[in-house]
C-alpha positions in Angstrom: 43.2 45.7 116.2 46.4 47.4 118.1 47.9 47.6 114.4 44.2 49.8 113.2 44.1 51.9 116.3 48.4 52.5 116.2 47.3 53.2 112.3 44.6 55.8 113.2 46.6 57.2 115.9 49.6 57.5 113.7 47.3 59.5 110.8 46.1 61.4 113.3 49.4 63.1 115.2 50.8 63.3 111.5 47.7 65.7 110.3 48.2 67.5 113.7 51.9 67.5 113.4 51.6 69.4 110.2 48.6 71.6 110.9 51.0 73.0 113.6 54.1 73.1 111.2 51.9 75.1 109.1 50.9 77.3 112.3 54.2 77.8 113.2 55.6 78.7 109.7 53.0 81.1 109.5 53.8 82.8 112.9 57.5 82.8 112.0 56.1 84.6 108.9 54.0 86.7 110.5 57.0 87.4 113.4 59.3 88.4 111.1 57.4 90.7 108.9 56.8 92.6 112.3 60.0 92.8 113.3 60.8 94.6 109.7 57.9 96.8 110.4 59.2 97.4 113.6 62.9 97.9 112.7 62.2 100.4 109.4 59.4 102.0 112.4 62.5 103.0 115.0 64.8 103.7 111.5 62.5 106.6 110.6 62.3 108.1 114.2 66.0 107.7 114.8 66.5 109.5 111.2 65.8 112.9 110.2 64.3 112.5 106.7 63.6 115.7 106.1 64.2 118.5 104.4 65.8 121.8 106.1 67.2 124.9 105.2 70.7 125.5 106.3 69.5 128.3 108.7 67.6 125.2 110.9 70.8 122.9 111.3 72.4 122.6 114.0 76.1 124.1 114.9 76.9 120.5 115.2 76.2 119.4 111.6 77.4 122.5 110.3 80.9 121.6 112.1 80.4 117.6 110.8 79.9 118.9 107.1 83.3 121.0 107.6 85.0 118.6 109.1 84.4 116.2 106.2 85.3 119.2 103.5 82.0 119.9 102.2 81.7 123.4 103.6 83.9 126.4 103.7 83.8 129.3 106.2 81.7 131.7 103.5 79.3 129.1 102.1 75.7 128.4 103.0 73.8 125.5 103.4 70.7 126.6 101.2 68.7 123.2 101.8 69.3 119.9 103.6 68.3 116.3 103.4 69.5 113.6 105.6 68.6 110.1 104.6 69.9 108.5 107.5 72.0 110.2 111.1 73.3 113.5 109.9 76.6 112.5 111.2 76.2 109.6 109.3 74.6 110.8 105.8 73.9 113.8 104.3 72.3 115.3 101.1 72.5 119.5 100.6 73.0 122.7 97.9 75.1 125.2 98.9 75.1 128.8 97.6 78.6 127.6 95.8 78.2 123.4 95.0 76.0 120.5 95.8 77.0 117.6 98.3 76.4 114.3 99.5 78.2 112.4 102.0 77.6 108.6 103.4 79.9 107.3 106.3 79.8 103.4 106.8 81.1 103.0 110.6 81.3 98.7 109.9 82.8 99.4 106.2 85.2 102.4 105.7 85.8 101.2 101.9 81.4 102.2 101.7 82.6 106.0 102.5 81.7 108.6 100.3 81.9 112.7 100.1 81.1 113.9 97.0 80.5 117.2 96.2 80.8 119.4 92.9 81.2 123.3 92.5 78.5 124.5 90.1 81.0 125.6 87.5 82.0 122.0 87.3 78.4 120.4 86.7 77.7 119.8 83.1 74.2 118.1 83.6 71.6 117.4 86.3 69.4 114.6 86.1 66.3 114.7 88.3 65.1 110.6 89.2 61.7 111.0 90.8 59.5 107.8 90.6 61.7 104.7 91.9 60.6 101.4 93.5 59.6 101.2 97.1 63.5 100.8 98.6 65.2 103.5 96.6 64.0 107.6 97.2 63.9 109.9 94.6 67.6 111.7 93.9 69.7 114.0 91.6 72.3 113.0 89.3 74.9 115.2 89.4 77.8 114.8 86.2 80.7 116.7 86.6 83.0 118.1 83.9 85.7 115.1 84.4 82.8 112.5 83.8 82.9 111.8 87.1 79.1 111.1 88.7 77.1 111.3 92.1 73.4 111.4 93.3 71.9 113.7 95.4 69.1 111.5 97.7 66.1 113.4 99.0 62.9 112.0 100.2 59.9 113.8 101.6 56.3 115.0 100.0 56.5 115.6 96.0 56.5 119.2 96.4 58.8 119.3 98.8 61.3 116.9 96.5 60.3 119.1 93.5 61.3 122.6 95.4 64.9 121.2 96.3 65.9 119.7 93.4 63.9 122.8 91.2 66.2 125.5 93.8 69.4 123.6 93.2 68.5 123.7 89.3 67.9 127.1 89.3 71.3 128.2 91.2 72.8 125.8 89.1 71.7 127.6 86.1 72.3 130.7 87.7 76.1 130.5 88.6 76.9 128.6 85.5 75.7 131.4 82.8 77.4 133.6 85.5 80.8 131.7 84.8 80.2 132.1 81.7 79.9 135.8 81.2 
């Protein structure tokens, strides 16, 4: 009898044991796709992710994007995208080249400024429709073969406008170099 009730007892705890392991694997679950939520949530209010025009930056960045020899004393910022902290990351057109920088505080070797004066670029491509972790960008190949992109994010139009402006002046200053 003690060996039936032990027996039922034991069945028992073992489909309670495991209803609960199954609880708690889905809370863990559950718990953990919050805390993404919540982490990409206080990414995008920390970041700017938008796009500017020069004329609405800050001294600061304009002082940051010097510093990091992206911007001389008689260029203009035209229009600015920040995927990240500006101090951080930064996407823009001047009225003389097109820039991107990335600085990796944890991995210097993840650095990059890159930046090309329009008489340099020898193609744009425009990248628009990507999967959900990449934004849309602009690759941008320079005469030596070299190559860089150009992120932006935003509404469609607003994505269309900057990388359609930086085109355009693109165009612009090239057939005027060659003239």
């Amino acid at each position: 009898m003690t060996f039936i009730i032990f027996g039922k007892y034991l069945a028992y705890y073992s489909t309670f044991r495991m209803q609960s392991a199954l609880k708690s694997k889905f809370y863990l679950f559950k718990m953990k796709r919050l805390t993404h939520i919540l982490f990409f949530f206080l990414i995008t209010i920390v970041s700017c992710h938008k796009i500017e025009t020069g004329s609405a930056l800050d001294k600061k960045t304009i002082e940051h994007i010097k510093s990091l020899g992206l911007l001389d004393e008689d260029e203009t910022i035209i229009k600015y995208y920040c995927n990240f902290q500006e101090n951080k990351a930064g996407n823009f057109f001047t009225n003389k080249r097109i820039a991107h920088y990335w600085l990796d505080d944890n991995d210097q070797s993840k650095n990059d400024t890159s930046f090309a004066w329009y008489e340099d670029i020898i193609a744009i491509d425009t990248v628009y429709k990507m999967p959900d972790t990449f934004i849309p960008y602009m690759k941008i190949t320079k005469t030596d073969a070299t190559e860089f992109n150009v992120f932006v994010e935003g509404k469609h139009e607003n994505i269309k406008a900057f990388f359609e402006e930086a085109m355009k002046l693109w165009k612009s200053k090239k057939k005027n170099s060659v003239d």
